[in-house]
C-alpha positions in Angstrom: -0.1 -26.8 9.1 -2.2 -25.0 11.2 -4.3 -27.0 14.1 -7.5 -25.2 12.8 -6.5 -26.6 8.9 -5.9 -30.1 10.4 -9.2 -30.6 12.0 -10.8 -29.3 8.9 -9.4 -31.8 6.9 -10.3 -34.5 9.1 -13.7 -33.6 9.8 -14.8 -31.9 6.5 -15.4 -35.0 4.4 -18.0 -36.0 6.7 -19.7 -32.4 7.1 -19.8 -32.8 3.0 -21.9 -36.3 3.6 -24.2 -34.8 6.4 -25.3 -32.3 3.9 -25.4 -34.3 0.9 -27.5 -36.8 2.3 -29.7 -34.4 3.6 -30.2 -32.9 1.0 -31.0 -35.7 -1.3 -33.8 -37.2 1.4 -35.2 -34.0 2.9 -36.9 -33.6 5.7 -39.6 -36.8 6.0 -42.5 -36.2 8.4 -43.5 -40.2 9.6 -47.2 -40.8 11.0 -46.6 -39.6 14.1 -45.4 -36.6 13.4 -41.8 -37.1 13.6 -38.8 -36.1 11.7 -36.9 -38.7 10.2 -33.2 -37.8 8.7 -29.7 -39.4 7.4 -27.6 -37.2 10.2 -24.4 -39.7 9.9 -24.2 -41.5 6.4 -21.5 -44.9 6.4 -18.5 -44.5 4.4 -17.8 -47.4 2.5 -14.2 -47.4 3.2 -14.4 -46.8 6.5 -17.5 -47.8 8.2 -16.5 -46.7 11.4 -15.7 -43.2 10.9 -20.0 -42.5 11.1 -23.0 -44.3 11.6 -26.1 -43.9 9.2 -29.1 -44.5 11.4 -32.8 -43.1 10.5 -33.6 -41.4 13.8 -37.1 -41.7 15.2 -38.8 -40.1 18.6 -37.4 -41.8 20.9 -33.8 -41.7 18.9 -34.4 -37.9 18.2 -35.3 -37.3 22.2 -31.8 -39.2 22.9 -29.7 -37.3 20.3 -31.1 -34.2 20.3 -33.0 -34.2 17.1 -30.9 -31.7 14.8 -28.8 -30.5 17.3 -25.7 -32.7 16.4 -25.7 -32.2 13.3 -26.1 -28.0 13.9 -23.5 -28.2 16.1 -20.9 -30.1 14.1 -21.8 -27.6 11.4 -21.9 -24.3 13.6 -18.5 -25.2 15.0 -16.8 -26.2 11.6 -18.2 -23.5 10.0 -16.5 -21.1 12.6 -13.4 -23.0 12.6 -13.0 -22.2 8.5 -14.4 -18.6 8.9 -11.4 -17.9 11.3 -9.2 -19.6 9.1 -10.1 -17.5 6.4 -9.8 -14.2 8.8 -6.3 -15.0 9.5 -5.0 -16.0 6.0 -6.8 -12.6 4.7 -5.0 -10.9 7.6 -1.8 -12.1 6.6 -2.1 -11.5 3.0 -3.0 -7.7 3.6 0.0 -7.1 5.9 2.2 -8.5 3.4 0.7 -6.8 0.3 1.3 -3.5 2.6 4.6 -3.8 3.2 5.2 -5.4 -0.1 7.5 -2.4 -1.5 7.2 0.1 1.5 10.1 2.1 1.6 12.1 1.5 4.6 10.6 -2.0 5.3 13.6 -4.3 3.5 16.9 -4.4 3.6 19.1 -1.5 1.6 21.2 -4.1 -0.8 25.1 -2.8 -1.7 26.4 -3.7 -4.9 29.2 -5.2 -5.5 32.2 -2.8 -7.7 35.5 -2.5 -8.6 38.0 -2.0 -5.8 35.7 -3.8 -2.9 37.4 -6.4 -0.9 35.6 -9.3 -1.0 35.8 -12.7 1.8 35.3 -16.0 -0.3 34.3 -19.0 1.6 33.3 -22.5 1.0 31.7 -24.7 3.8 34.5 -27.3 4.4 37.3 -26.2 2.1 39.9 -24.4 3.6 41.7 -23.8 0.6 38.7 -22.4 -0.9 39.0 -19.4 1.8 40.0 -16.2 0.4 40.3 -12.6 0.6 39.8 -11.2 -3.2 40.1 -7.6 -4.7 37.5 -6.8 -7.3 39.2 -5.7 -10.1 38.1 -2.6 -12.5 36.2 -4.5 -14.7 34.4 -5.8 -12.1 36.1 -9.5 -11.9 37.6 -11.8 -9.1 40.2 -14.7 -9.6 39.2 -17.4 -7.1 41.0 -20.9 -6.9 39.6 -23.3 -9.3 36.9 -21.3 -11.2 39.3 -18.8 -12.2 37.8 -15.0 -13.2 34.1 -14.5 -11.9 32.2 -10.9 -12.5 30.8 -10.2 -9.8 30.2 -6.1 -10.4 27.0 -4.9 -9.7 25.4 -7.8 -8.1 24.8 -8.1 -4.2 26.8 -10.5 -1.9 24.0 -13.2 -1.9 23.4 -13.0 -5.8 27.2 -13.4 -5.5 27.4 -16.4 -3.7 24.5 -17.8 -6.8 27.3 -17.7 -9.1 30.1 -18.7 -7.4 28.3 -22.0 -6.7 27.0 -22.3 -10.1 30.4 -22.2 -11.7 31.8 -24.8 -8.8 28.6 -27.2 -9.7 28.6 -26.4 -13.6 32.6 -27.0 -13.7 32.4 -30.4 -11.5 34.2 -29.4 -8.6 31.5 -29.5 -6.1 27.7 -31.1 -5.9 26.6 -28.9 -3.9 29.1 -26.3 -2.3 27.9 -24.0 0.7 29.4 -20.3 -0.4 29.7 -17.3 1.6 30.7 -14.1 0.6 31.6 -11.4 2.6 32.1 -7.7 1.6 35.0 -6.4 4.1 35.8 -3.4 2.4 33.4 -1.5 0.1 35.9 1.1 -1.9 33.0 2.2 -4.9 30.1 2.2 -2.0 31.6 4.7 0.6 30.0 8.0 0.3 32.3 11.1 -0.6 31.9 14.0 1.9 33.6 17.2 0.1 33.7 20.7 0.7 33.7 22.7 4.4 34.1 19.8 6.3 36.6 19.4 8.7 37.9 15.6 7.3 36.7 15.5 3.7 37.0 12.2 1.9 35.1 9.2 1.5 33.4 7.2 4.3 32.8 3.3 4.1 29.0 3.0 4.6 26.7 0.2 4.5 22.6 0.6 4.3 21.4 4.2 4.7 22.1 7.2 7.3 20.8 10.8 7.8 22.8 13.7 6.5 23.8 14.6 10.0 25.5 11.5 11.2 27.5 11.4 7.9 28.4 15.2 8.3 29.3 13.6 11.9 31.4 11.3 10.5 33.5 14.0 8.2 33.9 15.8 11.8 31.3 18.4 11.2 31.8 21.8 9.1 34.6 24.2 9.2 33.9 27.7 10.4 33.9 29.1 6.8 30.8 26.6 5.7 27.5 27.9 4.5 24.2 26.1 5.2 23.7 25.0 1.5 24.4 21.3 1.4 24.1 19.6 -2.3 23.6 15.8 -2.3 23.9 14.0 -5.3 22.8 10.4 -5.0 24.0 7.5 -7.6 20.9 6.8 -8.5 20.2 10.1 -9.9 22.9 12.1 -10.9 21.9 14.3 -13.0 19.1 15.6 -10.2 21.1 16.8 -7.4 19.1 18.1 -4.4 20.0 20.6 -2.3 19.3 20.7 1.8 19.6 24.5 3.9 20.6 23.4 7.1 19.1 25.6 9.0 15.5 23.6 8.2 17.2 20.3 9.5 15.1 21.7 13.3 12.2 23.0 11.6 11.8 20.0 9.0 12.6 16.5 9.7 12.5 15.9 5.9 15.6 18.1 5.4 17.7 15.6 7.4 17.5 13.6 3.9 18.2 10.0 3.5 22.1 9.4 2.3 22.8 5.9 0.4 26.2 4.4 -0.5 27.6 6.1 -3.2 26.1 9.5 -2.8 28.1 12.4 -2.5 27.7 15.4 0.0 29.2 19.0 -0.8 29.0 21.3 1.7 29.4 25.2 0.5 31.7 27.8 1.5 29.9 30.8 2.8 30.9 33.9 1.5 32.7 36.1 3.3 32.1 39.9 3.3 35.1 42.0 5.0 34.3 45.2 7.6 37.6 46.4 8.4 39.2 49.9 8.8 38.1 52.1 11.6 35.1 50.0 13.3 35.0 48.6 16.3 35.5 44.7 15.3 37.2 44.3 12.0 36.2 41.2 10.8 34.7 39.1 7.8 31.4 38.2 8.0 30.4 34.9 6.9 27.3 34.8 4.5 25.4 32.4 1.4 25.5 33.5 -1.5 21.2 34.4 -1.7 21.3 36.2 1.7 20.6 39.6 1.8 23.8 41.2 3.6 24.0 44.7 3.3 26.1 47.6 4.4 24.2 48.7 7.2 23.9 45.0 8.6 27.7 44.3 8.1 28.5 47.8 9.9 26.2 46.3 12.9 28.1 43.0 12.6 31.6 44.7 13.2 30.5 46.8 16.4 29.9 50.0 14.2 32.2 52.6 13.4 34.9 54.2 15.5 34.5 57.9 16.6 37.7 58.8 14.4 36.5 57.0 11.6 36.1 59.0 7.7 31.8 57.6 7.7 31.7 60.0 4.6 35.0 58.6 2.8 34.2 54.9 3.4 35.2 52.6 -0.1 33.1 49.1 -0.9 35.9 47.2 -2.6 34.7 44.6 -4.9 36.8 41.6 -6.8 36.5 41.6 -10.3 37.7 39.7 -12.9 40.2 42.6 -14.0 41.2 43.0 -10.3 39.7 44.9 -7.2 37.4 47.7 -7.9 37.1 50.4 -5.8 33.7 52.6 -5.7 32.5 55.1 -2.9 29.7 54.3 -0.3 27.7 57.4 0.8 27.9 55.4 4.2 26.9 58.7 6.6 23.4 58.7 4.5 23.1 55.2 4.9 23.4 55.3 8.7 21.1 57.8 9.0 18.4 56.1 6.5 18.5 59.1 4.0 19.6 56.4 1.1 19.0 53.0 0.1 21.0 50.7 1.4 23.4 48.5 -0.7 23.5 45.1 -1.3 26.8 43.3 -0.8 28.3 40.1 -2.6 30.5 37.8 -1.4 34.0 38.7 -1.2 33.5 42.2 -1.0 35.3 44.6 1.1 33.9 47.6 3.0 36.7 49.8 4.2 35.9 52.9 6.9 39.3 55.3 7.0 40.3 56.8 9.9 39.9 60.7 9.6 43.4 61.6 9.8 43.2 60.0 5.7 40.6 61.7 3.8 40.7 59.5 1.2 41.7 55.8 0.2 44.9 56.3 -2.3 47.0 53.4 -3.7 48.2 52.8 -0.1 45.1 52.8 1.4 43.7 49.9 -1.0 46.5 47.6 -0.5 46.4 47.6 3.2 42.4 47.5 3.0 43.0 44.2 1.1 45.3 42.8 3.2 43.6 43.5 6.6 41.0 41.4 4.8 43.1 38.8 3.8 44.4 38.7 7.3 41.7 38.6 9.0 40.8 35.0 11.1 37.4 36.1 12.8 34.3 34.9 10.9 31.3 36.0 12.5 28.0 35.1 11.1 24.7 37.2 10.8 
């Protein structure tokens, strides 16, 4: 108990009695003018806690008149007013972080697969490591099968000693439970990772330091990144990467049991006669064209057939092959085109007017060949 709460207790009975008694007499005015008053009423009980004295002048000169009694008031009253501060105080910091996101303690769940330590305080034979099974059960020595699925380790540990109390094993058994391997809670990290699988994770991390864990992308990754959390999984969100620097927000919050997919980035080839055959690495909204994936690969080659180059385009009935007025486009007489993913721009040299049969097959495999990604 607070000190300030203590000496209220103490002294607020006779505060009550001051004022009581006051009130009841009032203020009499005697003969000669002076105030006569009940400052200390007797208690019964305990007549030595106060003394009830009618004060005259000359007891009035020696106590002070009111004074006593003013102070005793001015000082308890302050004493509860501060009292009252503080409790308020504390009440409003609680009731603010009461629910504030961030302020408690992420709870894991318990599921099937997660290796869990079993403990009692003083039985050793009560010590074990058990596997939760897939219907979310554990067999532990004399309680036999508990489910455990879905709760966390200290609801858990509830249980356990409910069944040891309710099955008279125990009075009142000390359990500890320990999650050492959490197979359900990891969080899966798939797609253009370097070291996709799924990562053990307790509490939650940033998207970065769990592509950090997965090793970072691969070369061939684009900047979409969809997360899917458990708690919402038909509401998958998706991050750009590239607004991780520009917006703190896009680093978002992962929890155990998301799951992280980083995209390929499509790939448009330049090969042929240019300078720097090469694919060029692209997402599948950006706005690649001809002209920019020209510039990409270093340009053309003196000796390259500008007016014979091909786009090449997968299909679902094969590669289709379809001319690209590519001399206009250089020299901005004609829109430029828009290329997908996967497509192929091949520039001929001039010694081979035009593509043929042959000229499409080894277009296609100098793109499948090709080990340079370069990026916009």
């Amino acid at each position: 108990m607070p000190a300030c709460s203590t000496f209220l207790l103490l002294w607020r009975p006779a505060l009550h009695h001051c004022q009581n008694r006051i009130h009841r007499e009032g203020q009499h005015k005697n003969p000669q003018g002076v105030f006569t008053i009940s400052a200390f009423p007797t208690f019964s009980k305990h007549p030595q806690s106060c003394v009830h004295a009618k004060l005259r002048e000359n007891k009035l000169m020696q106590w002070g008149g009111w004074m006593p009694v003013r102070l005793l008031a001015v000082v308890l009253f302050t004493i509860l007013m501060l009292e009252q501060v503080a409790l308020s105080q504390n009440t409003a910091f609680a009731q603010a972080n009461e629910g504030r996101p961030g302020t408690g303690v992420i709870e894991t769940l318990i599921g099937g697969g997660d290796l869990l330590r079993v403990s009692v305080f003083g039985v050793k034979d009560f010590d074990v490591d058990a596997r939760v099974s897939a219907r979310g059960s554990v067999s532990l020595p004399l309680i036999g099968d508990v489910q455990l699925a879905g709760l966390t380790t200290d609801e858990a540990q509830a249980v356990i000693e409910k069944r040891l109390i309710d099955g008279q094993f125990m009075l009142r058994p000390e359990v500890s439970v320990f999650a050492k391997e959490y197979a359900t809670q990891g969080v899966s990290v798939m797609g253009e990772v370097q070291k996709p699988g799924i990562y053990p994770m307790l509490g939650s991390h940033g998207l970065f330091d769990v592509l950090s864990m997965a090793g970072g992308t691969t070369p061939k990754s684009g900047i979409t990144v969809t997360i899917t959390h458990r708690s919402r999984p038909d509401d998958p969100v998706q991050v750009k990467l590239v607004d991780v620097g520009k917006s703190p927000d896009a680093n978002s919050e992962i929890l155990p049991g998301d799951t992280v997919f980083v995209s390929k980035a499509g790939i448009v080839y330049v090969v042929g006669d240019v300078k720097n055959p090469s694919g060029i690495a692209i997402e599948n909204d950006s706005d690649m064209t001809v002209l920019k994936a020209i510039a990409i690969a270093g340009g053309v080659n003196p000796t390259a057939a500008v007016s014979s180059a091909k786009l090449i385009r997968r299909t679902s009935n094969g590669p289709e092959e379809t001319s690209i007025p590519l001399k206009k486009i250089l020299s901005a007489k004609v829109r430029d085109l828009k290329l997908q993913p996967e497509d192929i721009i091949f520039v001929p040299n001039s010694a081979a007017k035009s593509v043929g049969r042959r000229g499409l097959e080894a277009a296609l495999q100098a793109a499948t060949g090709i080990a340079i990604y370069r990026t916009p």
